[in-house]
Backbone as CSV, one residue per row, in Angstrom:
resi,resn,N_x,N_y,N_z,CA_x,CA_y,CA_z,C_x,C_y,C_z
1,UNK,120.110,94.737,100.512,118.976,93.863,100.355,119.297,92.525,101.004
2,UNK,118.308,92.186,101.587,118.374,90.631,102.615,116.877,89.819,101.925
3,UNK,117.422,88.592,102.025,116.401,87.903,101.833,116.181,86.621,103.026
4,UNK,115.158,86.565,103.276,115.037,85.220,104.117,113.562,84.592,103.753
5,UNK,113.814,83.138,103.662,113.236,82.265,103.191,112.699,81.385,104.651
6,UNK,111.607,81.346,104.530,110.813,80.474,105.664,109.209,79.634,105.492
7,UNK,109.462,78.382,105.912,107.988,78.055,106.241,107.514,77.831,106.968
8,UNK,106.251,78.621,106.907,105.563,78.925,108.275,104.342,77.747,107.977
9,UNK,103.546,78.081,109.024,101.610,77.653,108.934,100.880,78.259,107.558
10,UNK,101.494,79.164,107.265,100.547,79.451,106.051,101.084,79.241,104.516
11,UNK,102.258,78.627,104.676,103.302,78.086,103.765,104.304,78.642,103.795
12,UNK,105.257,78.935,102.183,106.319,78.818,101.692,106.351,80.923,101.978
13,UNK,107.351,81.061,102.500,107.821,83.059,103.130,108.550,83.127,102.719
14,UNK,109.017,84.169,101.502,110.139,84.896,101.285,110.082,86.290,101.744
15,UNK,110.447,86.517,103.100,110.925,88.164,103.198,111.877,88.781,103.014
16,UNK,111.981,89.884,101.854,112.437,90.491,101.473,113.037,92.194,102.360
17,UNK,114.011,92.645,102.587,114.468,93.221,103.528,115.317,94.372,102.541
18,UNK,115.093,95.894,102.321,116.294,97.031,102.360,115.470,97.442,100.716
19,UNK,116.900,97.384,99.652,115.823,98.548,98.664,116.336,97.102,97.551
20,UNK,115.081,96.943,97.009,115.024,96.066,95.792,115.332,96.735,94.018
21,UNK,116.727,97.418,94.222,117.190,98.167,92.631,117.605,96.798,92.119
22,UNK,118.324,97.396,91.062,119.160,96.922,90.314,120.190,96.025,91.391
23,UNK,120.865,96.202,92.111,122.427,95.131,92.951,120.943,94.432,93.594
24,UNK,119.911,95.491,94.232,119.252,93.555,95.253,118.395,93.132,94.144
25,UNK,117.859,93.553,93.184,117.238,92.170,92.225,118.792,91.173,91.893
26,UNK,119.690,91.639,91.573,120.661,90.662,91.156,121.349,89.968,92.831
27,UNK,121.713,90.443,93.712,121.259,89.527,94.481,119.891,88.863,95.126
28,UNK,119.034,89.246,94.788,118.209,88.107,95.374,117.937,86.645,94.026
29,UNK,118.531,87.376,92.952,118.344,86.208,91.808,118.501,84.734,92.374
30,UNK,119.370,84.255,92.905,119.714,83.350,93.682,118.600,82.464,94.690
31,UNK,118.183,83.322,94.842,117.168,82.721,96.162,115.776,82.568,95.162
32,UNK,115.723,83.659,94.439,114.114,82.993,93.888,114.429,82.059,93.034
33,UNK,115.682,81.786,92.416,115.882,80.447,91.731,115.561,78.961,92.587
34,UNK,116.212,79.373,93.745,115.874,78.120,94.959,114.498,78.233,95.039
35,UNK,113.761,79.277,95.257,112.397,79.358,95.519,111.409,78.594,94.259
36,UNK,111.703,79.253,93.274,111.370,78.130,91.830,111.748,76.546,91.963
37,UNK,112.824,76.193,91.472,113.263,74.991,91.345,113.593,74.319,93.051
38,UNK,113.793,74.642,93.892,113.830,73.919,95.343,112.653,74.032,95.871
39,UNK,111.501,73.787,95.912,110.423,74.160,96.641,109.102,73.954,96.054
40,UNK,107.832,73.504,96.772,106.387,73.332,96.414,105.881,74.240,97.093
41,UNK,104.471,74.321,96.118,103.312,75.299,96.655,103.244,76.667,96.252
42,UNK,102.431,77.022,97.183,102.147,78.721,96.953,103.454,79.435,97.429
43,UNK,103.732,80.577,97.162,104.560,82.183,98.057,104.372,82.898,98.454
44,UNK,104.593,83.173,99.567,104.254,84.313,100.021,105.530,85.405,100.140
45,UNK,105.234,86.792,99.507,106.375,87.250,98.933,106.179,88.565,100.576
46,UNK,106.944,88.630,101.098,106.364,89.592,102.036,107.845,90.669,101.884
47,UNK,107.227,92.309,101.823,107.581,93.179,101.084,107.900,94.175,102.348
48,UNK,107.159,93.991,103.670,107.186,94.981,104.361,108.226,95.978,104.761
49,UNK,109.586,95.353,104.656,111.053,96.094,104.777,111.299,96.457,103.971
50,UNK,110.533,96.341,102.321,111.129,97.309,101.246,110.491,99.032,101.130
51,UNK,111.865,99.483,101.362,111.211,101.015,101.537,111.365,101.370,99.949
52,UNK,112.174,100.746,98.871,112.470,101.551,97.494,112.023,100.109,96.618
53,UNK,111.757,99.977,95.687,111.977,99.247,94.212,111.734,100.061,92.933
54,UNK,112.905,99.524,91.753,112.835,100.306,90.866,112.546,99.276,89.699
55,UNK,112.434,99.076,88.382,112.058,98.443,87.191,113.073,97.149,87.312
56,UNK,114.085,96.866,87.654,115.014,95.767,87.996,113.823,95.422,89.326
57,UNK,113.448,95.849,90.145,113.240,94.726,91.432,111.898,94.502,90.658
58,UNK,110.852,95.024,89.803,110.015,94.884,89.663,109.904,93.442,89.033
59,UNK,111.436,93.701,88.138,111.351,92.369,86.914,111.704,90.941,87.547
60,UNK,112.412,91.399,89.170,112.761,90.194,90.056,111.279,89.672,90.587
61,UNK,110.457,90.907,90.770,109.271,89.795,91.318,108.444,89.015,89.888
62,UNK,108.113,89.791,89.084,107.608,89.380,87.723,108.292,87.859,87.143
63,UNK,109.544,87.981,87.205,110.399,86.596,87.070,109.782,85.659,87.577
64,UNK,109.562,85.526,89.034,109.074,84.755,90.371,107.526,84.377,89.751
65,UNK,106.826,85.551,89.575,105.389,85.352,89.301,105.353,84.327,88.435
66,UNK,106.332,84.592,87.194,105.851,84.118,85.478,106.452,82.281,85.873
67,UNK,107.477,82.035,86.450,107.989,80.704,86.884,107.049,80.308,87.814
68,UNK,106.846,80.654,89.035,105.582,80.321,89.339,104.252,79.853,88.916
69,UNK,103.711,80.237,88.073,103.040,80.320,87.347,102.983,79.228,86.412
70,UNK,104.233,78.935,85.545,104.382,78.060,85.103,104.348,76.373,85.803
71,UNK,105.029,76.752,87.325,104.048,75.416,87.731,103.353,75.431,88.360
72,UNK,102.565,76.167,87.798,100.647,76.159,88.424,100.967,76.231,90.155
73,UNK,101.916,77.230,90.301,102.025,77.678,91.620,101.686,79.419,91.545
74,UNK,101.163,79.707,92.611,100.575,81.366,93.163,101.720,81.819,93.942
75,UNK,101.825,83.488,93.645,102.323,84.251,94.288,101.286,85.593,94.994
76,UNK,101.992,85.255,96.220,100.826,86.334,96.999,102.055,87.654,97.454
77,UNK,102.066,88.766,96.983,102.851,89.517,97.512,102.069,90.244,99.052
78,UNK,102.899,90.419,99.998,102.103,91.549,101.357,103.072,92.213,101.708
79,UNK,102.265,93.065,102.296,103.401,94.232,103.159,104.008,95.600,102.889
80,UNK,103.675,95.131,101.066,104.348,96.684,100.565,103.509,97.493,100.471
81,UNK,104.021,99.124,100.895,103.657,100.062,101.000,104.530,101.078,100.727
82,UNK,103.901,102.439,100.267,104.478,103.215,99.987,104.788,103.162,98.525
83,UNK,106.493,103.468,98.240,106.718,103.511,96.941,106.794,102.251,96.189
84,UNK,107.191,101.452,96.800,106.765,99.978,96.301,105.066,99.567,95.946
85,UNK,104.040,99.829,96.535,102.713,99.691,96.609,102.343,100.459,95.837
86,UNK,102.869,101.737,95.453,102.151,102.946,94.513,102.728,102.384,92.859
87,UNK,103.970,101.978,93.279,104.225,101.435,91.559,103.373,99.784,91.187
88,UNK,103.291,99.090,92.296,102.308,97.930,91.945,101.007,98.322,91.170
89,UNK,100.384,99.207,91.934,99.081,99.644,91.883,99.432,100.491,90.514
90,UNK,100.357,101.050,90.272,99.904,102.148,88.845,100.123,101.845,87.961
91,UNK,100.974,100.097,87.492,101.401,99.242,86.872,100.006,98.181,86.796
92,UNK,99.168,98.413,87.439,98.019,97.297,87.467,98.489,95.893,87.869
93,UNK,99.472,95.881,88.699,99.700,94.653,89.295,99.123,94.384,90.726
94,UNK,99.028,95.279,91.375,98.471,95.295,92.800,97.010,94.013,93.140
95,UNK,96.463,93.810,92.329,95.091,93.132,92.268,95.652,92.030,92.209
96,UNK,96.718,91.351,91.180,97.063,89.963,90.577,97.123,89.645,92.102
97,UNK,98.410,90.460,92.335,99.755,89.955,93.451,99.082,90.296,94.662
98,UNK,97.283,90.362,94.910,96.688,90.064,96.253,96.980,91.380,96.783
99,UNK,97.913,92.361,96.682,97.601,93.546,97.451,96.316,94.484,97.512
100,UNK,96.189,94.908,98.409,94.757,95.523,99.339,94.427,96.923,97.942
101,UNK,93.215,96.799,97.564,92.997,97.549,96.413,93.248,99.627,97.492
102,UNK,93.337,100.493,96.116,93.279,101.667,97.265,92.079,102.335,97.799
103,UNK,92.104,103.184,98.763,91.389,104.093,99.281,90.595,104.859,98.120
104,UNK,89.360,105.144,98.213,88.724,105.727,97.735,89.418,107.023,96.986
105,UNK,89.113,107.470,96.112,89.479,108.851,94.844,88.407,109.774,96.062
106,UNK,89.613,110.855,95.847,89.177,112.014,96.381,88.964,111.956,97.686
107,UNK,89.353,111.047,98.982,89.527,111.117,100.102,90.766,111.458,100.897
108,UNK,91.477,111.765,101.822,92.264,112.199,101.640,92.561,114.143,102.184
109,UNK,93.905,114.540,102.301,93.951,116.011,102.480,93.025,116.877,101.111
110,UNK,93.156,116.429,99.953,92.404,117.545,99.305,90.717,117.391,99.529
111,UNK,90.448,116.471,99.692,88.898,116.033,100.174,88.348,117.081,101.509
112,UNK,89.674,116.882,102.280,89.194,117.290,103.452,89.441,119.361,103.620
113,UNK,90.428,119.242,102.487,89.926,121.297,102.281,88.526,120.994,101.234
114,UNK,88.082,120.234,100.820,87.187,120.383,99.862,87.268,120.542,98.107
115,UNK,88.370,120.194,98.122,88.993,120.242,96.251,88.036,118.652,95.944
116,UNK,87.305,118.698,95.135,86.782,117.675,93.973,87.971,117.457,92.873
117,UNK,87.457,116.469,92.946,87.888,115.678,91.218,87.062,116.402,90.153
118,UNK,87.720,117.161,88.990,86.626,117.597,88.158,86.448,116.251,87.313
119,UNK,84.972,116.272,86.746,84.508,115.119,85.926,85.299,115.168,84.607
C-alpha cells in the first residue's frame, strides 16, 4: 500500500495505491493523521489503484470520514471499483462518500439471456 498526498485545482488528493487490509490501513494511519490535523478543506480520497479492501481498510476510511467530519470538513471518495465499490455500495456507504450510484437491477448478462428478478 502507497499513499500520496497532493493539492491539486480541485483541492486537498489523497491517492491511495495496492490493497488496503489490515498492514495498509495501519500504514496509511500516519498520513490520514497528517491529513486530519495538518491540513484544510475538503478530500478527495481517490481509490482507483485499490484492487482489495477488507473491514480494517474500511475502518481507515471511516476514521478519515468521522474526523473529518468533525471539522465540518467533506470527504469525497473516487475511483473505486470493483471489490472495493461493491463493499461501499452493500454497506450503504457508496451515496455518503459521492460514489456513482449502480446500474440498474436486472441489466446485465442475466437480463440479456432473459432471467427476471422474481417479485
Amino acid at each position: 500500500m502507497n499513499a500520496f498526498l497532493s493539492d491539486d485545482r480541485t483541492g486537498l488528493r489523497l491517492q491511495v495505491t495496492g490493497t488496503l487490509d489490515g498492514d495498509g490501513a495501519m500504514a496509511l494511519r500516519p498520513v490520514l493523521e497528517q491529513v486530519v490535523t495538518g491540513t484544510t478543506g475538503d478530500v478527495v480520497l481517490d481509490m482507483a489503484a485499490v484492487g482489495f479492501m477488507d473491514g480494517c481498510g474500511l475502518g481507515a476510511v471511516a476514521f478519515l470520514f468521522r474526523r473529518l467530519a468533525a471539522q465540518g470538513r467533506a470527504l469525497r471518495v473516487t475511483g473505486a471499483t470493483a471489490q472495493p465499490l461493491a463493499m461501499f455500495r452493500k454497506l450503504g456507504l457508496a451515496q455518503v462518500l459521492g460514489l456513482p450510484a449502480p446500474a440498474r437491477r436486472g441489466f446485465g448478462f442475466a437480463a440479456a439471456l432473459g432471467f427476471a428478478r422474481a417479485a
